[in-house]
N, C-alpha and C positions, 0 to 999 in steps of 0.2 A: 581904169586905174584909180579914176577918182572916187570911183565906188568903193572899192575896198580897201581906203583910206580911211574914206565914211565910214564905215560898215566897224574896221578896227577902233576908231573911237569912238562910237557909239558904246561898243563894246567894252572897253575900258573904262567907260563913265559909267554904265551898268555894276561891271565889277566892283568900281571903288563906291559906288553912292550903296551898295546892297552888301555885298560877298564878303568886304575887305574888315569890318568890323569886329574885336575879339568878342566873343560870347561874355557874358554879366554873370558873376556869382551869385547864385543865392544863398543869403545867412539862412542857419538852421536854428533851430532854438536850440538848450542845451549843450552850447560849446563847441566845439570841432569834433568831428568824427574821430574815434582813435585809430591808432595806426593798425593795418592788418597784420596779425602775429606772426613771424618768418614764419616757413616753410620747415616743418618738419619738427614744429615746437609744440608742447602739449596746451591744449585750452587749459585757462585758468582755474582754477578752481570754485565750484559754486559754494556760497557760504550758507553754510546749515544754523538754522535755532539751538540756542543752548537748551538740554535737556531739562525740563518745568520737575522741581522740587517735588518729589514721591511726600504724600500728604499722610501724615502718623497714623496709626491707626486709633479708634477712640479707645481709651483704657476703661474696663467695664469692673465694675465692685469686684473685688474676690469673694469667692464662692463662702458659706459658712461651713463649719467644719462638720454638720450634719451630714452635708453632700458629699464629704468623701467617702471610699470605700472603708466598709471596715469601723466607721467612728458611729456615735452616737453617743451624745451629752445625756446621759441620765440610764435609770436604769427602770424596771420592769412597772412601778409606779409611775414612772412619767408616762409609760404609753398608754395607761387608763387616764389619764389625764385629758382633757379638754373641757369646753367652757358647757356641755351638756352634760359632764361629767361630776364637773364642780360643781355643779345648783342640783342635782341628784343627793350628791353628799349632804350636800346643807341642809337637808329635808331629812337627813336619819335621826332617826332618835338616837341621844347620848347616854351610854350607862350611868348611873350615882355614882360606880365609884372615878375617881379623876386619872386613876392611873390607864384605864380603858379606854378605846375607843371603837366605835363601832364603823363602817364602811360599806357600804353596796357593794356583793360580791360582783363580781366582775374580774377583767383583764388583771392580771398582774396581782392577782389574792393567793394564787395557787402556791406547794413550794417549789415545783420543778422550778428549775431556771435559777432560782435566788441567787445561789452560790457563784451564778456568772453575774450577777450584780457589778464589784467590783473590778471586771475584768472588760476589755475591748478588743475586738479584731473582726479580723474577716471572718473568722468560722463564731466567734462567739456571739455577737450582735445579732445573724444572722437564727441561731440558736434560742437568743432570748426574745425575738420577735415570733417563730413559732410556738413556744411556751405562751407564748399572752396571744395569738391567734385564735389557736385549742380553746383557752380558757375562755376568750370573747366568741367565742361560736356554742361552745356549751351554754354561757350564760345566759347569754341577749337573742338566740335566735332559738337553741332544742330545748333548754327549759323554759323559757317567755311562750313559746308556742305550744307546747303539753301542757302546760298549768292553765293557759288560758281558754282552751278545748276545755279541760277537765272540770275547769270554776263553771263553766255553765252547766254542770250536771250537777254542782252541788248547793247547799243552800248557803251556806256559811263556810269563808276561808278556816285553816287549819290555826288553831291557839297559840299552838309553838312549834318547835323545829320538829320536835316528838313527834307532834303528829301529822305533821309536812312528811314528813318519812315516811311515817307508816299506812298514811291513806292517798299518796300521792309519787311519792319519790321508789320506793319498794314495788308496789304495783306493776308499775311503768318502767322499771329498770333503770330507773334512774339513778339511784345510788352509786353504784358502782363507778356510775360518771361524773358523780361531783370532783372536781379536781382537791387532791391531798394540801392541805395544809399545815401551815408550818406549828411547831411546839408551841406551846402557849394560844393559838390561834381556834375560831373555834366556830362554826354556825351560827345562827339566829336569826330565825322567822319572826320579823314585826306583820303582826296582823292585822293592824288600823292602816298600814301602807299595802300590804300584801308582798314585800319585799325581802327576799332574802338576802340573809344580811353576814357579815363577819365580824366576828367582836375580836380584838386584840390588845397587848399593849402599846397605849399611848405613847406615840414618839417622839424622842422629847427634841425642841426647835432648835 
């Protein structure tokens, strides 16, 4: 009996000196845990980034009004125009009289086309560029290249347009190719340049 007197307080000394103490809380960082959301309620929602401002686009020159269809600023003399074109000119001889002047045949001498001068679109520009094509392929490439074959066989370039014609243009068939020009407009072979040339009236600024 007296053992298991012993034995029951040994036992209850055990208990209370170990067992009987409540557990110790540990703080968390960050605040208290929140509460778990009832039962049958939807999760909160997650929050999204506001949508980042769509960036302009960069505004580029507007185009000149060359590049539209259909337009073109000037007429069948501007497209013989450029800066090998202009020190060409510089170089002709001028007639005596001032109401004249003289120009290196080329692009834009002929008369087809003139009459669309004045005029712009889609079919006409297109119209006046072929007219000065023709004229710039006969000029600079079928006669540049025949005259210049043919001056090697001869000894002496031709005096005037007369006889540009007649021992060099007629032969070769070339007449027939010179492109028409206008009233009052007229040939001329300079023979210190070997260039042929168009004399007209001088237009006035």
């Amino acid at each position: 009996m007296n053992r298991l007197v012993a034995g029951l307080l040994v036992l209850t000394i055990c208990l209370l000196s170990f067992g009987c103490e409540p557990p110790k809380k540990v703080a968390k960082s960050g605040g208290p845990p929140s509460p778990p959301p009832p039962p049958g309620s939807a999760p909160p929602p997650e929050a999204t980034p506001a949508p980042a401002a769509p960036t302009p686009a960069p505004q580029s020159a507007p185009l000149p009004p060359e590049t539209k269809v259909g337009v073109f600023a000037g007429n069948l003399d501007d497209l013989a125009r450029g800066p090998a074109a202009e020190a060409a000119q510089r170089d002709v001889a001028q007639p005596d009289d001032p109401n004249l002047e003289r120009v290196k045949a080329g692009k834009g001498v002929g008369q087809k086309g003139r009459s669309l001068d004045q005029y712009e679109g889609v079919y006409v520009t297109p119209a006046k560029a072929y007219f000065a094509a023709k004229e710039r392929i006969f000029f600079e490439i079928e006669f540049k290249a025949n005259y210049d074959r043919w001056r090697v066989l001869e000894d002496q370039a031709p005096k005037d347009f007369d006889e540009l014609k007649s021992k060099f243009l007629d032969p070769l068939g070339l007449t027939p190719k010179l492109p028409k020009l206008p009233d009052g407009h007229k040939y001329v072979w300079d023979a210190a340049t070997e260039q042929l040339l168009v004399e007209r009236p001088r237009k006035v600024q």
